[in-house]
One Martini backbone bead per residue (centre of mass of N, CA, C, O) as a GRO file, in nm:
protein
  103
    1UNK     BB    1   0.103   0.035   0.013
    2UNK     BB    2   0.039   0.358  -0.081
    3UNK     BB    3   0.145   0.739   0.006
    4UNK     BB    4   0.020   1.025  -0.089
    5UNK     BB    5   0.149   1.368  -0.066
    6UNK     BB    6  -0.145   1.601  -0.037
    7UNK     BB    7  -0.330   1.849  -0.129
    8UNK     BB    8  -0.648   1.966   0.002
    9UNK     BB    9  -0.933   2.002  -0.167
   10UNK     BB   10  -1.110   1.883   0.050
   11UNK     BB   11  -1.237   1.759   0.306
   12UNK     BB   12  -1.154   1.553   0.566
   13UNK     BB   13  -1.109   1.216   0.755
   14UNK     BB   14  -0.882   1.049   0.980
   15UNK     BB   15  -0.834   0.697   0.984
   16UNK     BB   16  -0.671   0.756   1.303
   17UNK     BB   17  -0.807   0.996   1.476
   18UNK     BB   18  -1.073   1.145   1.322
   19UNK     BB   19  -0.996   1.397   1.202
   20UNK     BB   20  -0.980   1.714   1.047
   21UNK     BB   21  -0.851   1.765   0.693
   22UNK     BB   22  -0.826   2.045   0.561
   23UNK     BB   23  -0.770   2.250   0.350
   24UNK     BB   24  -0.466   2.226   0.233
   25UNK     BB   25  -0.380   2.066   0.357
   26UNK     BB   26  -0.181   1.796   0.459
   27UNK     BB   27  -0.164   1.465   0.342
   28UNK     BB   28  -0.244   1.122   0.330
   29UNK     BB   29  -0.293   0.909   0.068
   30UNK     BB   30  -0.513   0.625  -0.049
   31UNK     BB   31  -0.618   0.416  -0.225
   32UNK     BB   32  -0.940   0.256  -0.046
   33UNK     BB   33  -0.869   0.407   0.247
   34UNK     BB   34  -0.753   0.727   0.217
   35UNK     BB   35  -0.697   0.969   0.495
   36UNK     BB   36  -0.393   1.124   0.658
   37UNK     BB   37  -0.212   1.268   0.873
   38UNK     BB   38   0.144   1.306   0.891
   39UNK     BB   39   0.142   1.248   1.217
   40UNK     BB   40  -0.034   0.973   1.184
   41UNK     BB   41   0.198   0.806   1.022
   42UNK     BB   42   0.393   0.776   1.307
   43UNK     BB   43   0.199   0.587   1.390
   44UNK     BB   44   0.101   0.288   1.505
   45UNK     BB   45  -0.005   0.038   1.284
   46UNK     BB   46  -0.147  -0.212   1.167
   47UNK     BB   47  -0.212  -0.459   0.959
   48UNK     BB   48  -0.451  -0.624   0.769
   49UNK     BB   49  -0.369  -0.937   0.639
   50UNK     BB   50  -0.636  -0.944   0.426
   51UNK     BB   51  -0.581  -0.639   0.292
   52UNK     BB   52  -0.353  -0.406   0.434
   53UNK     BB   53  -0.529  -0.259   0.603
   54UNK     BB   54  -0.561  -0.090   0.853
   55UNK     BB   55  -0.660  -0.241   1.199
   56UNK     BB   56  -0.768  -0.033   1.402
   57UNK     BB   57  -0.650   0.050   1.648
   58UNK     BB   58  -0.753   0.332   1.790
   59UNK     BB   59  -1.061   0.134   1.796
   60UNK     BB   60  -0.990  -0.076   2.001
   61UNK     BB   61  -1.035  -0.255   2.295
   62UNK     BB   62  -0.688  -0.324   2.328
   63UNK     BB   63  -0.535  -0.032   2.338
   64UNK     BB   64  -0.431  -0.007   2.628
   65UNK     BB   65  -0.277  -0.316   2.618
   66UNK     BB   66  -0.146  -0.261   2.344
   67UNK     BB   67   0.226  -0.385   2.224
   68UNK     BB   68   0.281  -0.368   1.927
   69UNK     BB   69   0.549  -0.444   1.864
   70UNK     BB   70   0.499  -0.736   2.089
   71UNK     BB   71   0.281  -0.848   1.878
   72UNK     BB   72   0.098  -0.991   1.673
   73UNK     BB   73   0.076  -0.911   1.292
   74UNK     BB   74  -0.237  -1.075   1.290
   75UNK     BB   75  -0.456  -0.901   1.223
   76UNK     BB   76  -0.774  -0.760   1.156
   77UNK     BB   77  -1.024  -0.598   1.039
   78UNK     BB   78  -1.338  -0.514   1.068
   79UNK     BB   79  -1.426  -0.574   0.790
   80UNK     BB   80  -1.293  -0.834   0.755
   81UNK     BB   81  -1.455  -0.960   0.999
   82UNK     BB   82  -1.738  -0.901   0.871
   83UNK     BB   83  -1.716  -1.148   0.678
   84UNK     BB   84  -1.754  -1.394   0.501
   85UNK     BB   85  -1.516  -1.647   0.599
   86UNK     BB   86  -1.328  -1.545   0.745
   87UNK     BB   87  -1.127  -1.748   0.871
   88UNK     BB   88  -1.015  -1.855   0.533
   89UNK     BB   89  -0.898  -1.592   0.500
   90UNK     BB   90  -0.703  -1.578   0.737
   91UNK     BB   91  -0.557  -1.865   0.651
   92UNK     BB   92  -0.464  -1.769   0.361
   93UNK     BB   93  -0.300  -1.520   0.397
   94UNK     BB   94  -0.096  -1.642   0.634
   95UNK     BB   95   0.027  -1.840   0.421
   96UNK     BB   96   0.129  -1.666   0.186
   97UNK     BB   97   0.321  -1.470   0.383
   98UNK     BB   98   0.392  -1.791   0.541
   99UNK     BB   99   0.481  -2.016   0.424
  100UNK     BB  100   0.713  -2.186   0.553
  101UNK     BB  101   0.501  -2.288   0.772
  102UNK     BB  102   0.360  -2.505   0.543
  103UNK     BB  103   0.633  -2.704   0.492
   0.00000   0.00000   0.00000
């Protein structure tokens, strides 16, 4: 995933603090994910193992108790827990990033 640094033409919300990025403000942007403040770029957040998009760290039920750095790096997005076989999604997914375990 790659994030484009783009003088903001509409208002946005930042997809990881929520807070609003306002005209010309500079944003980072990316085709199907968002934008995101540049200062939000620097937070810690988790890829979903199935989608790639950020893991939704800042909305986690476990984000107080949660130590990014030694954690699991296989979460999941809300979008993609919600959808239907999520289960084989998240082991095809796990299987292909990480062949060498299947072997």
């Amino acid at each position: 995933m790659s994030w484009i640094k783009i003088p903001m033409k509409f208002p946005g919300t930042c997809i990881v603090c929520n807070d609003k990025i306002e005209i010309n403000e500079i944003g980072l942007w990316s085709k199907g994910v968002g934008v995101k403040h540049e200062k939000c770029a620097k937070t810690n957040e988790l890829q979903c193992i199935v989608c790639g998009s950020p893991a939704g760290c800042s909305q986690c039920e476990f984000q107080d108790i949660c130590d990014i750095p030694n954690v699991s790096q296989l979460c999941i997005c809300k979008k993609c827990s919600d959808e239907k076989d999520v289960y084989n999604s998240y082991q095809k997914s796990s299987h292909k990033k990480f062949s060498v375990i299947n072997s």
